[in-house]
N, C-alpha and C positions, 0 to 999 in steps of 0.2 A: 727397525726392519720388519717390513710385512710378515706374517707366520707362511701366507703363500709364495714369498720367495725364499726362505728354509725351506720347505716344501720339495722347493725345485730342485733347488741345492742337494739335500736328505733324498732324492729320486735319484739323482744322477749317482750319488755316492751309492748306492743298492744297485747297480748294475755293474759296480763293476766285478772282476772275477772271481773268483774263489773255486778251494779245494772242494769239488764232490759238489760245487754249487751251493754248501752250505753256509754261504754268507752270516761268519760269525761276529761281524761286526754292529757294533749296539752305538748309539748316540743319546747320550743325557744332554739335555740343551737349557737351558738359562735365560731369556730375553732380562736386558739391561729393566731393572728398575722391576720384575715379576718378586714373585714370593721366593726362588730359591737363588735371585743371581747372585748376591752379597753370601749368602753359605755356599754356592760352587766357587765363588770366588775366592775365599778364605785358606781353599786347597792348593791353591797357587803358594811358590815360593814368594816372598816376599815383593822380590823385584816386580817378578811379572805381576803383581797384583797393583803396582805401582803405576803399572799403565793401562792394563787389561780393565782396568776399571771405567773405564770410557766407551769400552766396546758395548756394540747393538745386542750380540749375542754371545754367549761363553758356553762352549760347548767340551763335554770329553768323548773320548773317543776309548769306547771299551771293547775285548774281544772274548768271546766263550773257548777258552781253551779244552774243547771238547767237543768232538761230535757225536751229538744226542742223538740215540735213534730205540727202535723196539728190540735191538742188537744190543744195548751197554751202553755206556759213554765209551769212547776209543778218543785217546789225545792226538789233538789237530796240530799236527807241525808246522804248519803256517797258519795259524789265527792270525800272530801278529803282522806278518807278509801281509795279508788277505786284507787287515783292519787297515794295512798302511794305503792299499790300491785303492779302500775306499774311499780315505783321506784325501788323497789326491786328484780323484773324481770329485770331492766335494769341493776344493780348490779352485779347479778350475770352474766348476758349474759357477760356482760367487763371482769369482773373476768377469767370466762370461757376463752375468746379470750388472756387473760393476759395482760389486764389492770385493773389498782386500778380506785375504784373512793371512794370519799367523799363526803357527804353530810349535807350543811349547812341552818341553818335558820339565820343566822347571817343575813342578808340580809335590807337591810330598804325596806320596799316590798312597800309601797308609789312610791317610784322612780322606783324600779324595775317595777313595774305596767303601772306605765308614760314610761321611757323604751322602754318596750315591747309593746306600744302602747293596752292594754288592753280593751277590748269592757266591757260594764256591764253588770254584772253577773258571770265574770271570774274575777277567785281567785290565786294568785302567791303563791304557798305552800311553795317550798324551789327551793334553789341552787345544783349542785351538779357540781363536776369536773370530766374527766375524761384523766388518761394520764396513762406514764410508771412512776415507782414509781424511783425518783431520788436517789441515795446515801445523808445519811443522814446527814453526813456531813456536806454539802452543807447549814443545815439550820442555824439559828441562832439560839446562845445556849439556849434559854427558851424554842424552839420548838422543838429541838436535844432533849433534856431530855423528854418532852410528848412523842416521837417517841414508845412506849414498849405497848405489847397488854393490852387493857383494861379488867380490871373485870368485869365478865358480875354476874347479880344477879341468884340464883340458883332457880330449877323449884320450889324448895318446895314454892319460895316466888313469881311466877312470875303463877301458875297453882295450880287450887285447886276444889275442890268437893263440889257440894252448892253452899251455897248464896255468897254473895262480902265476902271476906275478906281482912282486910288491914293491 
């Protein structure tokens, strides 16, 4: 994967919204085969390293649980909301360009954290891959049969009018 279509991707993820504008969202990224993809890879649980290992890019996705200013730090109640709208801007920008990506918590975020050499106050939220989608083939048969689009839950159960419902 070119570094100017992460680029694009890493652009589109930075606009999307956040508390106070403070876009606490961080990206450590990995290109397959660089100096650190086999050590961010290692922070994956087992499984996902079982496949993730093919991907173009392996990226985490961390958030500063804190807004820093010449005021204090003051804790940010939505870093991880915030980190997740990035995510999802970054998603679709790949999509867009035509690539897939996945996103894992599979992750032992302990290590991931050590890793990524993480300062305190910053939080490893998840994993996510990004490459061209392989022929399915190619995987082994437990992960060959998962391959088929997921059921998603329907609005009536996921959107509603009023108090909580569950």
């Amino acid at each position: 994967m070119p570094q100017s279509d992460l680029d694009v991707i890493f652009e589109a993820a930075g606009l999307a919204a956040s508390a106070y504008n403070y876009q606490p969202w961080r990206f450590a990224f990995a290109h397959k085969g660089d100096a650190n993809f086999d050590t961010f890879l290692s922070a994956l649980v087992e499984f996902n390293q079982s496949w993730a290992k093919d991907a173009g890019v392996l990226v985490y996705v961390v958030s500063d649980e804190f807004m820093r200013s010449d005021r204090g730090d003051n804790p940010n109640h939505s870093h991880s909301f915030d980190a997740g709208a990035a995510w999802a801007n970054a998603a679709l920008q790949a999509l867009h360009l035509g690539y897939h990506t996945h996103g894992m918590t599979g992750v032992d975020f302990a290590k991931a954290a050590e890793v990524l050499n993480l300062p305190e106050g910053y939080r490893v939220e998840m994993a996510f891959v990004i490459g061209k989608q392989g022929d399915k083939s190619l995987l082994p048969d437990m992960l060959r049969e998962r391959e088929v689009v997921s059921d998603r839950k329907p609005v009536s159960e996921i959107a509603f009018a009023g108090p909580f419902k569950d």
